[in-house]
N, C-alpha and C positions, 0 to 999 in steps of 0.2 A: 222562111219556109223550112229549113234544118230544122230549127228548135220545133216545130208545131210537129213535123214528121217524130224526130225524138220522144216528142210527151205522146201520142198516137202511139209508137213501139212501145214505149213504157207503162203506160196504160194498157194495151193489149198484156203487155206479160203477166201484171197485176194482177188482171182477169183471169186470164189462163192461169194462172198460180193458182188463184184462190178457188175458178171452180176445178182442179183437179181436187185439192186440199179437201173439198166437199166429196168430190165422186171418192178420191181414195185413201180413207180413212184408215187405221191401223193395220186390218184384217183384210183389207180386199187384194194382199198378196200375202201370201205367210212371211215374217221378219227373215230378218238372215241365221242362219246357224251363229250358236252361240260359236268362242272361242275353244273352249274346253267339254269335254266329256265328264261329267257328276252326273250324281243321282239329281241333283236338284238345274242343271239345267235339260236333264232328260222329262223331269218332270215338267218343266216350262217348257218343253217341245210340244208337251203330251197337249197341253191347255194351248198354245200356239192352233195346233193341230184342230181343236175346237174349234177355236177364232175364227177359223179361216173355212170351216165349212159354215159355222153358225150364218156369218157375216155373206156366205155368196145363197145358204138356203132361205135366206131372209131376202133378199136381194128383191123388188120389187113386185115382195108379194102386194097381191088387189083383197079388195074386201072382200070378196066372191072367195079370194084361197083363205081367209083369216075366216070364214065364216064355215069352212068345208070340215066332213067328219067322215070316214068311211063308212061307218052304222052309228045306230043307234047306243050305242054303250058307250061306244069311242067318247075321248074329245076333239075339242073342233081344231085347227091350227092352230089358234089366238088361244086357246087353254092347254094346248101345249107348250107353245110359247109360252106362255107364264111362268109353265112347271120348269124349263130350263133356265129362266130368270131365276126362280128360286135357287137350283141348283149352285148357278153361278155365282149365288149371294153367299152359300154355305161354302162355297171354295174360297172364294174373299175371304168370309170370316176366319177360315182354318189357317190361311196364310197368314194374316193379320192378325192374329193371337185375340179376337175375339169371338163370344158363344153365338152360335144360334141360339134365339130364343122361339119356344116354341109360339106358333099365332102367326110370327113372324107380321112383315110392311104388309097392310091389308089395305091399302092404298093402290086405286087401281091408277094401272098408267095406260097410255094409249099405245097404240102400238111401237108410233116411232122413236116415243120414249121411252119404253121398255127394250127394244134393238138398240138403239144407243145405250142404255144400262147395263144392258147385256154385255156387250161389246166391252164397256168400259169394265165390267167385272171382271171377265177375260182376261184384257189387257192388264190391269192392274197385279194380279195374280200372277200372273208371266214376271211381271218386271221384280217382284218381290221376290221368286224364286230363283232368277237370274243375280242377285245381287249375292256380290263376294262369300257374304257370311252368312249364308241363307242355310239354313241342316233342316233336312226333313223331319228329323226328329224333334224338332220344334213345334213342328204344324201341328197340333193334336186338332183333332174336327171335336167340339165339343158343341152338349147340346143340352140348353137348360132350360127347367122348364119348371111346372109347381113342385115336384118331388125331386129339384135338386137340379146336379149337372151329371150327363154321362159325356166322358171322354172315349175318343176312339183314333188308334195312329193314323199317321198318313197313307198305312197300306190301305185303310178304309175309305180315305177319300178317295184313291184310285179307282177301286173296285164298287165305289157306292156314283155320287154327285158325276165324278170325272166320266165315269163309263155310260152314267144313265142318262147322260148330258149327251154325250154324244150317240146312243141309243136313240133319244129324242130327234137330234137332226135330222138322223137318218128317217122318221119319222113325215120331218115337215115336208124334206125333199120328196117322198112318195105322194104323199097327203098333194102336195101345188102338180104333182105329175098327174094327179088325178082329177084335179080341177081344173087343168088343160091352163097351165104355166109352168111348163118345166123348167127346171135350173138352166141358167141365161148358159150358150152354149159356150165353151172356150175353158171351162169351170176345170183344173187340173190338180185334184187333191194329190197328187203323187210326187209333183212338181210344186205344189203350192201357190199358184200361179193360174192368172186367168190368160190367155190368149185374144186377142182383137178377131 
């Protein structure tokens, strides 16, 4: 009777392990502060700082909010989301000392692989900029295409990808408030932090 109770508790934690490991994946609280104050782990605050809204404005949108657009000009959610996948891929690349090319992955993904892509673009970037020997003046965002490559520092990716990325969230979260799913409530950008 021990032993059965034993594999019973052990199997329940498994469980519960593994679906937390599912509900909360990197971004569904912001990481801890770094150690030290640099420009380059202020920088992976900044992109942190994305994560963590991208991942709670994404947070169980319905096809109804992926399909929503305020007018007719607009895009819809789901094509704004794209446009921030893109973004995220051009922060990768600048971290990762490779070019955007133009045309860019014309390969379409579905939603929930594109949120995970997202996410993981995020993440990735974070972790490169957090590493010991990371200089901003390394990132150059570079972007090539038939007429060549243009290069542009990393003040551009702030003020370009980093800023219009999060312009966009801000976006999606109005966009699902208006298709009547608002950001799940507890959601604390200031704390990083969701609440129960």
């Amino acid at each position: 009777m021990r032993l059965q109770k034993y594999l019973f508790v052990l199997l329940l934690m498994v469980t519960t392990t593994n679906a937390k490991a599912q509900q909360n994946p990197y971004y569904y609280q912001i990481p801890d502060t770094p150690a030290v104050y640099t420009p380059e782990t202020v920088a992976a605050r900044m992109v942190d700082g994305l994560g963590f809204r991208y991942f709670w404005a994404t947070s169980g949108l319905t096809d109804e909010d992926l399909l929503f657009k305020p007018g007719d000009s607009a895009r819809t959610t789901f094509e704004t989301l794209e446009h921030i996948h893109g973004l995220t891929q051009v922060l990768l690349n600048a971290v990762s000392g490779t070019s955007t090319k133009s045309g860019g992955d014309t390969k379409k993904l579905s939603f929930s692989e594109m949120r995970a892509q997202t996410l993981k673009n995020i993440e990735s970037a974070s972790k490169i900029l957090k590493k010991p020997q990371a200089k901003l003046a390394d990132f150059d965002m570079v972007f090539e295409g038939a007429n060549g490559k243009t290069r542009y520092p990393f003040w551009n990716l702030i003020n370009g990808p980093v800023s219009d990325a999060l312009w966009h969230v801000g976006q999606v979260v109005s966009f699902r408030r208006s298709s009547g799913n608002p950001l799940p409530k507890g959601v604390n950008v200031l704390a990083g932090k969701k609440s129960n």
